[in-house]
N, C-alpha and C positions, 0 to 999 in steps of 0.2 A: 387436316393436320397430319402431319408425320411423324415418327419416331425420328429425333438425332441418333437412336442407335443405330439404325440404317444405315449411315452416311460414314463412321469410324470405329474404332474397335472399342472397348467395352473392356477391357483388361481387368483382372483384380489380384492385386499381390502384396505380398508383406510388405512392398516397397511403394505400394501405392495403386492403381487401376480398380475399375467398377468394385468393387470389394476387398479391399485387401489392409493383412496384419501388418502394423506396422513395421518396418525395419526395425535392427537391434538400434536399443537406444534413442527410440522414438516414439510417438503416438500423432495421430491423427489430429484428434481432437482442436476442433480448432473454432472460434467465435463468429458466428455468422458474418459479421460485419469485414469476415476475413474471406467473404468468400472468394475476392478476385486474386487469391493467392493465385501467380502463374503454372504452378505445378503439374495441375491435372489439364491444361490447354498447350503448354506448350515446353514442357519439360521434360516431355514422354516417358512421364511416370504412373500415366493414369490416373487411377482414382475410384472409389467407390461411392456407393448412393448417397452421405451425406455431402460427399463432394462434388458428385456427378450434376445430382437434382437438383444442387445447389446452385451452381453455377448456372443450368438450365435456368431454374425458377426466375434467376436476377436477368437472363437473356429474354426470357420472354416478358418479362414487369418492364424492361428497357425500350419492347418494341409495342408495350400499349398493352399486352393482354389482362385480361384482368385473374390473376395467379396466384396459387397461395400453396403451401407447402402439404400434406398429409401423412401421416406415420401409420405404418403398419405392423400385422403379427407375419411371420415368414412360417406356413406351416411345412414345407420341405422336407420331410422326414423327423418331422416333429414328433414328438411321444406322450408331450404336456403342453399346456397352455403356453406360447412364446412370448418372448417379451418383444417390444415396441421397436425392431432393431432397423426396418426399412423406412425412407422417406421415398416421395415421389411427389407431381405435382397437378394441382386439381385448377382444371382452365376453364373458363366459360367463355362460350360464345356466343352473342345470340340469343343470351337465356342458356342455350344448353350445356351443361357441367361433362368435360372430358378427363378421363384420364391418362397424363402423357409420364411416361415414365424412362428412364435414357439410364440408369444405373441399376437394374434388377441380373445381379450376375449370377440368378442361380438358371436361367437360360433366358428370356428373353420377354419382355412387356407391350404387344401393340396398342395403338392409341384406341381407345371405345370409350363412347358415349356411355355417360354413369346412367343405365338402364339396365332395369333386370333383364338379364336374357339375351344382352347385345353381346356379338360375337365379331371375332375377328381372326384371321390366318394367317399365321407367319409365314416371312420366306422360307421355312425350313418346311413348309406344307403344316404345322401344327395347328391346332385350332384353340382357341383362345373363349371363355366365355365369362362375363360379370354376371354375379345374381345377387338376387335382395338376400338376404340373412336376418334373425332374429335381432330386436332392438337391443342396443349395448350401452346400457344405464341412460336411458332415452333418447340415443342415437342409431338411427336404421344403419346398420350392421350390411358390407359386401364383404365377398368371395371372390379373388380372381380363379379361374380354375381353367388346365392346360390340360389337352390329349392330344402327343405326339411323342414321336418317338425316343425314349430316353436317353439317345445318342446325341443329341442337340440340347443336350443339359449341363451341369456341371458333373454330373455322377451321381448327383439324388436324388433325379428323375425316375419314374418308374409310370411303367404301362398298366394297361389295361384301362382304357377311360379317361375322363377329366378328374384331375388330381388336383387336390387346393394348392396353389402358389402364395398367398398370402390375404390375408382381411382387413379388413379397415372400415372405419365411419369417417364422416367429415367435420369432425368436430375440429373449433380451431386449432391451430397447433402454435403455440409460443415460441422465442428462439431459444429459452429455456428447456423445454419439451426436445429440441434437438438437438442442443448440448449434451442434456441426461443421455439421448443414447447412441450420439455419436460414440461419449467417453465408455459407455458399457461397451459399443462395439467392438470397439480398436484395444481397449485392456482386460477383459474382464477375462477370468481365467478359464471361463466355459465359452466366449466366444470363436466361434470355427476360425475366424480374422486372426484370432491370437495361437493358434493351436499348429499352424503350416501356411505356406505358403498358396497362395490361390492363384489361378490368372484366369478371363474370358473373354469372349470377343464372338459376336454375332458376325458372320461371315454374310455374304449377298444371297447365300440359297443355303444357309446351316449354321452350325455352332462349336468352335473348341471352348478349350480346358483344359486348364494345366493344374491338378491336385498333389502339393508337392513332385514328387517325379514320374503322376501317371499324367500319360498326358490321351488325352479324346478328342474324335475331330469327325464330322460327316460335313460333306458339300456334297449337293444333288442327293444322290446313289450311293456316292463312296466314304466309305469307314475306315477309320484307322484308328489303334489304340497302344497303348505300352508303355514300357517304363522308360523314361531317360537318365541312362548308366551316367552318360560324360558329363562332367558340368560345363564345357567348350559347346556341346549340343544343344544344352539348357538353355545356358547364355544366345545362341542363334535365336533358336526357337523363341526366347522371349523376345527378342528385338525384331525378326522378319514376320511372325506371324499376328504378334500383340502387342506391338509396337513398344514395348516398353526394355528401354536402354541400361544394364546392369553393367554394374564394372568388376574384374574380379573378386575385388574384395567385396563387394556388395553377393556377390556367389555363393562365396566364402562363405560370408554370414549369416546365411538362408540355414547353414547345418544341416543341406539335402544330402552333402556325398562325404 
């Protein structure tokens, strides 16, 4: 099995892509049964994990696999307990349960078999490991947890070792269950979604980001970082690098410059 993130970019921004606050005047928030909304396939506005995984989940239920949805805590520079804010989707083949994930924009989620101790490595050379964790009100409790470089992050990364990316059990998840925190994501006044602009995108050997106007970026070897002054630059950058298509006044409304 493969990641779809592999294959196109992974964007997240207030306008839409793998994580993103919504525009002014808008929200996310949308009813599962909407998930063949065109937007995040072919509007190049991206989209984030409830819309990413979402649209995943009905792509793979469509070609037979047997799939179902799971919700996570994102600890990323967490401080306290997180709330339920990640979706992604739990596949079995075989007998055996995978985890595929195509919308984790805080850097990047390879496919592994839900086993303690199964490991995997990103194109950016990072390593990837699942472990068992303690039971979570009688559900055995994982950890994904990354060590690589925190240049192939969104800016929350941090070195030294494997670092927890997010937890989760597999208890079912309702379309209730991802309503509730679609709508926390995209409105609530402490989510990062709500707070700036985001954008990401898994490159074929690395990872940018675009955190309001800094923007990060490693392929192979090479690094680059800084701020973007022009909103003319902005505008490029979002469209040639993260595919996603802003018009001036949609710029404008961002309240970056």
């Amino acid at each position: 099995m493969r990641n779809a993130a592999d294959d196109g970019p992974r964007p997240v921004t207030p306008t839409s892509p793998p994580e993103p606050r919504p525009p002014p005047g808008r929200t996310h928030p949308r009813h599962p049964d909407e998930s063949q909304d065109p937007e995040p396939s072919s509007a190049r506005r991206g989209g984030y994990c409830f819309e990413h995984n979402r649209l995943f989940l009905d792509a793979l239920t469509e070609l037979g696999f047997a799939a179902r949805p799971v919700l996570a805590r994102v600890w990323i520079a967490a401080t306290e307990v997180p709330p339920l804010t990640h979706t992604f989707s739990l596949v079995t083949i075989d007998g055996q349960a995978w985890i595929a994930d195509t919308g984790f924009g805080g850097s990047y989620t390879p496919v592994l078999p839900l086993a303690d101790g199964a490991e995997a490595t990103a194109p950016d050379g990072a390593r990837f490991r699942l472990e068992a964790t303690s039971r979570d009100h009688g559900e055995q409790g994982w950890m994904l947890l990354r060590d690589g470089d925190p240049m192939t992050t969104d800016g929350r990364g941090a070195s030294g070792g494997f670092q927890p990316q997010y937890s989760f059990t597999i208890a079912e998840v309702f379309d209730a269950d991802l309503l509730l925190g679609n709508h926390w994501t995209s409105t609530a006044p402490a989510s990062r979604f709500t707070q700036t602009a985001i954008a990401s995108i898994v490159l074929p050997n690395g990872f940018a980001s675009l955190m309001g106007r800094t923007y990060r970026r490693r392929s192979g070897t090479d690094t680059a970082s800084g701020e973007i002054t022009d909103p003319r630059v902005y505008r490029i950058r979002m469209s040639l690098l993260f595919g996603i298509d802003l018009s001036v006044e949609d710029i404008a409304a961002l309240n970056l410059f």
